[in-house]
KEVOBA-471726 format. One record per residue: x, y, z of N, C-alpha, C in turn; residue in one letter. Coordinates in steps of 0.1 Angstrom, whole numbers, plus 5000, padded with zeros to 4 digits. Example, Ala and Ser with C-alpha at 12.3 -4.5 7.8 and 13.67 -1.06 7.14 Angstrom:
BEGIN
513249435078512349555078513249675078A512849785071513749895071512950005079S
//
This chain:
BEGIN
870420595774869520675766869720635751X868620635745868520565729868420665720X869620715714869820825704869220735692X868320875685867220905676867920805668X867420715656868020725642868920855635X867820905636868021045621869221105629X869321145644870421185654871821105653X871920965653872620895647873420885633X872620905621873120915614874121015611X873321145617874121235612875221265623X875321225634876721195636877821115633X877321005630878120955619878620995608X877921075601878321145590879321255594X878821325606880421405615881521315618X881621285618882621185628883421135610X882621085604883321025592883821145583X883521265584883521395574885421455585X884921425598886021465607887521365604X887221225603888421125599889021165585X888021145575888121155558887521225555X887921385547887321455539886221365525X887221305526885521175514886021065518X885120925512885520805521886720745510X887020645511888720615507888120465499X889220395492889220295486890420235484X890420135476891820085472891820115458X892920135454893020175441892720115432X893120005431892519875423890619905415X890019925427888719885428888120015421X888620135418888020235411889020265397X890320165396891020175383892120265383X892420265395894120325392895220225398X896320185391897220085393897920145406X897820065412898420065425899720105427X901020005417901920045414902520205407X901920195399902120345390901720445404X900420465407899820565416900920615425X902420485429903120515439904120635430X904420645417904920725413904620885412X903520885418902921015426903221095435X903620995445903721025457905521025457X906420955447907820905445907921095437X907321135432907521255428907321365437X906421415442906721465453907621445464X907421305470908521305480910021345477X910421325460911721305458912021485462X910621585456911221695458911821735470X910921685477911421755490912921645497X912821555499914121495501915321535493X915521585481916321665476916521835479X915621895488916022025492915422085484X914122065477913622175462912222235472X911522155483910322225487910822145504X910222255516910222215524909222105533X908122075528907521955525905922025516X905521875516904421875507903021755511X901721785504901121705505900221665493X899921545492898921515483897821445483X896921475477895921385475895621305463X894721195461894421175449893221085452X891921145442890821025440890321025435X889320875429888520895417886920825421X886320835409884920855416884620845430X885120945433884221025444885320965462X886120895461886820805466888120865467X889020865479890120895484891420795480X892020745468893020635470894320655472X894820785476896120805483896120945488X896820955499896921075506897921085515X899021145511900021115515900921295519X901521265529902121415536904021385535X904421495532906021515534906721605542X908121575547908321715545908121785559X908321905561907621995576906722095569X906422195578905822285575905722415580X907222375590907722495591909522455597X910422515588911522485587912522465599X912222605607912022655617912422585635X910922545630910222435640910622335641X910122275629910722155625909622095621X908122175631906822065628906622015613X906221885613906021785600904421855595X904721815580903521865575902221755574X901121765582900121665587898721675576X897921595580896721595576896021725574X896021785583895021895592896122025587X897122025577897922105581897422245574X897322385578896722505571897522555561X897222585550898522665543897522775535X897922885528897622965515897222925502X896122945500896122905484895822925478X896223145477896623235473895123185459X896023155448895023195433893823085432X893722965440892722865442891722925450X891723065454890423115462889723205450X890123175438889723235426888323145424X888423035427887322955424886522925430X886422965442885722985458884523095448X885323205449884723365447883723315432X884123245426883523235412882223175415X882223045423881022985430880223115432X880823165444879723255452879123365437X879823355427879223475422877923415409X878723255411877323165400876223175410X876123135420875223165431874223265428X874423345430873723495431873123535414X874123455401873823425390872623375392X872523265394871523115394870023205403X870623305410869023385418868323485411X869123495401868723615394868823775391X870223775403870223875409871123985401X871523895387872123995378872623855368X872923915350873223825345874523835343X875223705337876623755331876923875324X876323915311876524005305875924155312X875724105323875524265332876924325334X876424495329877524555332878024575351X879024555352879224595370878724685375X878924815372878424955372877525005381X876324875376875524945386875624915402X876524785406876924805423878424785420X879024845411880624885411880725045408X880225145409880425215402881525305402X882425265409884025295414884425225395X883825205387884025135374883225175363X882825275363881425365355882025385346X883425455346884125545330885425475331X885525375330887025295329887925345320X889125375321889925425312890825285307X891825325298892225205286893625295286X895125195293896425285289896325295273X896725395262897125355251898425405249X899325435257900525495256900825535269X902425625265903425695280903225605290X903925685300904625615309903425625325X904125585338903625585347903325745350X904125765349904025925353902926025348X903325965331902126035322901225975313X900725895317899625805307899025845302X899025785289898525815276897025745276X895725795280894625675286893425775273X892825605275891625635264890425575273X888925665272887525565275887625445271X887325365279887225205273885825205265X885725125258884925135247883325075248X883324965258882024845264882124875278X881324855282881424885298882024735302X882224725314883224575322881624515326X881324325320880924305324881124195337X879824115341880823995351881323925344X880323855332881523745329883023805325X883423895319884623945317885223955330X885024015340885723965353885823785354X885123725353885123545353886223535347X886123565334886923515326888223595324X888623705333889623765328889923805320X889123915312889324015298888524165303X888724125314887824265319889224395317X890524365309891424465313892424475328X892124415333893024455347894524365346X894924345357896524295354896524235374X897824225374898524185385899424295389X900024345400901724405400902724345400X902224235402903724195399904224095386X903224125379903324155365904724265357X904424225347905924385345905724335328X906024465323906124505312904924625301X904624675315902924805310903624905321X903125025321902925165329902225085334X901125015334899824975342900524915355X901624835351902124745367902624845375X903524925370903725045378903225105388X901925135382900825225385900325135396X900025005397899324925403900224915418X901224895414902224865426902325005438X902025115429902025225440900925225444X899825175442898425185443898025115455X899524995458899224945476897724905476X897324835468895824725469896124675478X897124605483897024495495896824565506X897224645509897124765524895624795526X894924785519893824865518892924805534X892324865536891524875550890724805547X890024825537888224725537888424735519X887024675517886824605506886524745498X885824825502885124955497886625035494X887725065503888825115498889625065483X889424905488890324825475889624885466X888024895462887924945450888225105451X888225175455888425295456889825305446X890525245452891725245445891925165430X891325045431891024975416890725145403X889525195409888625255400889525375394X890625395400891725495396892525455387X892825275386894125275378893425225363X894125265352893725255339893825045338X892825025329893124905320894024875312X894624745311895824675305895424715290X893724625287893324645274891924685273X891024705261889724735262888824615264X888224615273887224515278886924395269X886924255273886624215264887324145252X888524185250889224215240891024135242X890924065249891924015253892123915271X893023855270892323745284894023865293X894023855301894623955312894523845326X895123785330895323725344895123825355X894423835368894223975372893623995387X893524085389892024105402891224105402X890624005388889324015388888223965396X888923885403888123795412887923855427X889523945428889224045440888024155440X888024235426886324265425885524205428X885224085421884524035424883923975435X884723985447884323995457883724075466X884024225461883224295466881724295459X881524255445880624205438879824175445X880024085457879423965460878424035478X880024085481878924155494878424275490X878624315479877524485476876024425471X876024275462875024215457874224165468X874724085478874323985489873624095503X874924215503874324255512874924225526X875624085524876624095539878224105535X878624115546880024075545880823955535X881723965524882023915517882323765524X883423745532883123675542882523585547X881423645553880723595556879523515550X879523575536879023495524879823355520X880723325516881823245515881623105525X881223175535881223105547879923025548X878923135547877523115550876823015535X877523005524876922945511877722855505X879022835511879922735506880622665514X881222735521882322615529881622535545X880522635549879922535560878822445560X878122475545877322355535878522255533X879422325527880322175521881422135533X881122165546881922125563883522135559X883922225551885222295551885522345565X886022285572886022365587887122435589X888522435581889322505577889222575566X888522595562888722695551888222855555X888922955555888523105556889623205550X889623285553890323415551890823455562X890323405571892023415588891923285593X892823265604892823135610892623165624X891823115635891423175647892823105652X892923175664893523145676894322975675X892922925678893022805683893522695673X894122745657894222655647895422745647X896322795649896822895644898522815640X898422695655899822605653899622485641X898722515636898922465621899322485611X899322655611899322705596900722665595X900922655576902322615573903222805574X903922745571905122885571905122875556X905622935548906322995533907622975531X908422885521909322875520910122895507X911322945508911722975496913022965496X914022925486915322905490916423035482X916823035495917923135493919523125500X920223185491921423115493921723045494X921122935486921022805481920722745489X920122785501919222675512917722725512X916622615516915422635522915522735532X914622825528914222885539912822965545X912823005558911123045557911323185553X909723295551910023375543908723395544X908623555542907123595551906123565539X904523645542903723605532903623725521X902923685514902923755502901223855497X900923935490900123965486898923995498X899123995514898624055521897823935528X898023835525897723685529897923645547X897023775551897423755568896323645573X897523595582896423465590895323545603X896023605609895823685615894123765614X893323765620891923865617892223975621X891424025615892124215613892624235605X893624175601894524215592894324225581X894724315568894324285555892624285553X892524215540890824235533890724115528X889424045527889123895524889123905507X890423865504890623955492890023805485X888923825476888423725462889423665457X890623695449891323615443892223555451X892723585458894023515470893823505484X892623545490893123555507892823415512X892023325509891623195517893023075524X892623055534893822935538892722805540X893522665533892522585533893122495540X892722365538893922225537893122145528X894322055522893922025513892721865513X892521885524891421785524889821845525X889722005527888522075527888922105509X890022135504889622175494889622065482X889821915487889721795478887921795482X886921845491885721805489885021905482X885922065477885022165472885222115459X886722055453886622015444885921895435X885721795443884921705443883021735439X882821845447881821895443881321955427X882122055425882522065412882521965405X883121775400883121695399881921645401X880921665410879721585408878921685399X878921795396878021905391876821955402X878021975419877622125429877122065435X877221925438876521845451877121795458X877721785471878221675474877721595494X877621495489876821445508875721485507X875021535497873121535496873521705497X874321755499874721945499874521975484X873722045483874022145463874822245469X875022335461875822465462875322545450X875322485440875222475427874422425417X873522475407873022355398873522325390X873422175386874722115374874522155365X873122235355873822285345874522385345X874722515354875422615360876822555360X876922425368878122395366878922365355X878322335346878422305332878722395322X878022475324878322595320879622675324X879722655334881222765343882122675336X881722505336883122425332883422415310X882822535303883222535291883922665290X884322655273885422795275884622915271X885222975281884123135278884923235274X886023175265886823375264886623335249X886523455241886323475225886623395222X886523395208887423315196889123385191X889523295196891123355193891823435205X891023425218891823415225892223295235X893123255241893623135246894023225265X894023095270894323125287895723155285X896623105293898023105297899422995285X898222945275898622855265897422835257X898422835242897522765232896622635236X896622545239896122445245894822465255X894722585261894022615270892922725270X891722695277891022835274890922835291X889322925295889122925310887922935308X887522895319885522875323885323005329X884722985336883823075346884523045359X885222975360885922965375887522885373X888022835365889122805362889922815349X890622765345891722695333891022595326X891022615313890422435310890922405299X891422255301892322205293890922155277X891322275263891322255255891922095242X893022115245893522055237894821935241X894721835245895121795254896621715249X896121685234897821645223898221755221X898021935222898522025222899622045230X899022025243899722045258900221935261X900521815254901621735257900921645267X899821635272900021575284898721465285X898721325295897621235290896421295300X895521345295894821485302893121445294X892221445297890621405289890721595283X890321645275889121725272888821765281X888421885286887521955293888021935308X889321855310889821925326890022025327X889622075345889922205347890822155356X891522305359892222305368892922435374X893822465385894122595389895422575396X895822685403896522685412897322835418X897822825431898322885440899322955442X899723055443901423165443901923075450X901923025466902722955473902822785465X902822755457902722635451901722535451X900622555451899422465457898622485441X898322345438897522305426896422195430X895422215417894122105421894222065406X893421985400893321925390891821845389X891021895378889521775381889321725366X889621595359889421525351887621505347X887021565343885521505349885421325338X885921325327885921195326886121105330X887421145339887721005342887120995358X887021105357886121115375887521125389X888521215383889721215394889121325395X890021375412890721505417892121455423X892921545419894221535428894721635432X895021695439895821795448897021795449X897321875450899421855453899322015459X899622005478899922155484901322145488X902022265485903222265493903322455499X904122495507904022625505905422715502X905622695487906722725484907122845473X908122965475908023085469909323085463X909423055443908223145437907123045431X906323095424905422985421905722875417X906122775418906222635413907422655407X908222695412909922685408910122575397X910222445405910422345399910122235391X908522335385908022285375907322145378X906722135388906722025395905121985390X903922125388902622065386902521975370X903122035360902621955347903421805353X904421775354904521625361903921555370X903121635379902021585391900921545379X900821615373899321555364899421455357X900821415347901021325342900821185350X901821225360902021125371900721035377X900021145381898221125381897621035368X898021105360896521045349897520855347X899020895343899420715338899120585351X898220675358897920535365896420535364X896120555356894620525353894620385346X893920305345893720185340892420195330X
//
């Protein structure tokens, strides 16, 4: 039997999407020194051959091209199993940029602007309060002054926090508040809409849940299951076949374990912030619940990198993307460093002799509680990846030298 052309192709394009999350090159041929590039992989590997992570993997590539991709290590201590291609892990605060897409999306439809207040499908956020004093017990709370809009959730100045943060009544308050427990998306905010704000809207950048709102954002706006949004507009346009918020059955001997060393040895060590593999379990929480691998998430990133297209797939329109990729928090406020502001979906490297590092302008970048970072240069046309699953965040200071190590083999 004589399979179609058009039938043909596009198995081939399965079959190749199945081998290589993108197609591959020699390094030479797109301008990264071959030699140097091995000092990439000589960094990672050394961690874990020294006992600092119990393995790791990475990627690296430029225009649009795969030139190393390299695994260490196990991925579960345990077991013993090695950490592979295909291998599943957590990536906890990199599903911040997942949720950011889905909410430029519904942007781009018209279906509400940035400067919309939430309110009208949050209204668990109608009269937001503002700690201005006392303690957990007895807070001292004021009306917040602007209502919360989306971009302030984007960008993190919407007031909210983390718990496991410390140094406000607010973390306190959050930590009894048991967000991760919560049954459905509708409960989480139930409980959000009770705890006071860090600061007044607006008015300061706060690292946070904003993106876990904003996932219910997304299915109160859309109308389905958060979920199932995620699924239905991003990751099976872009053939993420691992990427979700549980892992079925049948993938389940992949997922990595969590590791963290105690008693001065590696060890495994349960998950964190409600991060169940498991369906059922937990809430498809926006800021942290996704498990990827790092070869579904070297093509969402990549996408990003082309400005929301990738294999003839949009997701996104480039100037949308363009937009998400400049800095959107005030004047005079800064991300997690002087050097740095944040877009609409990430970190972005401002100032690049500030931050010490050989970095273009206008990279973005993120990363993960269990240790998992991405990095997208759009000048130079890289993405690199570096997953491991290791607790507490990047102990060993390992991401600003993955980047370095990345960019001095550019030619």
């Amino acid at each position: 039997m004589r399979i179609p052309s058009f039938l043909l192709s596009t198995l081939l394009c399965l079959a190749s999407l199945a081998g290589e999350p993108l197609p591959t090159a020699r390094s030479r041929s797109v301008g990264m020194d071959p030699e140097r590039l091995e000092r990439v992989f000589d960094l990672v590997g050394t961690t874990v051959k020294d006992g600092k992570h119990a393995g790791a993997s990475v990627l690296v590539a430029r225009r649009g091209r795969i030139v190393g991709w390299r695994q260490f290590g196990v991925r579960d201590l345990d077991s013993g199993k090695p950490v592979e291609r295909d291998t599943i892990v957590r990536i906890y605060s990199m599903t911040k940029v997942v949720t950011a897409v889905a909410v430029l999306q519904l942007f781009e439809q018209n279906r509400f602007n940035l400067d919309s207040p939430i309110a009208e499908w949050l209204p668990e956020l109608r009269e937001p309060k503002v700690l201005t004093g006392g303690t957990a017990d007895q807070p001292t709370l004021a009306p917040a002054a602007t209502p919360i809009t989306v971009r302030m959730l984007l960008n993190h100045t919407a007031g909210f926090t983390y718990d496991f943060f410390a140094g406000s009544p607010v973390h306190e308050l959050y930590k009894r508040a048991n967000l991760w427990e919560s049954a459905t998306l509708d409960e989480f905010m139930t409980k959000v809409g009770r705890l006071p704000l860090m600061a007044q809207p607006g008015t300061a950048y706060n690292y946070s849940i904003s993106d876990d709102i904003l996932g219910v954002l997304v299915q109160r706006v859309s109308g389905i299951r958060f979920e199932d949004y995620v699924a239905k507009h991003i990751t099976l346009p872009l053939h993420m076949t691992d990427t979700a918020f549980d892992v079925p059955p049948s993938k389940m001997h992949r997922v990595s374990r969590l590791h963290e060393i105690r008693d001065g040895r590696l060890r495994t060590t349960p998950e964190i912030l409600g991060a169940h593999a498991e369906a059922g379990r937990g809430i498809p929480c926006g800021g942290a619940g996704l498990f990827s691998t790092i070869g579904d998430y070297a093509r969402f990133a990549q996408c990003l990198l082309n400005g929301g297209e990738l294999d003839g797939t949009r997701i996104l329109g480039r100037k949308t993307v363009e937009l998400a990729r400049m800095n959107s928090l005030p004047p005079g406020i800064n991300a997690f460093s002087a050097s740095d502001g944040w877009g609409l979906f990430s970190a972005i490297r401002l100032d690049p002799a500030r931050a010490g590092e050989p970095a273009s302008e206008g990279t973005f970048f993120w990363s993960g509680a269990a240790t998992t970072h991405f990095f997208v240069d759009p000048k130079e046309e890289i993405v690199a990846l570096v997953f491991c699953q290791h607790l507490p965040f990047d102990q060993h200071s390992l991401f600003t030298r993955f980047r370095t190590a990345v960019m001095q083999a550019v030619e």
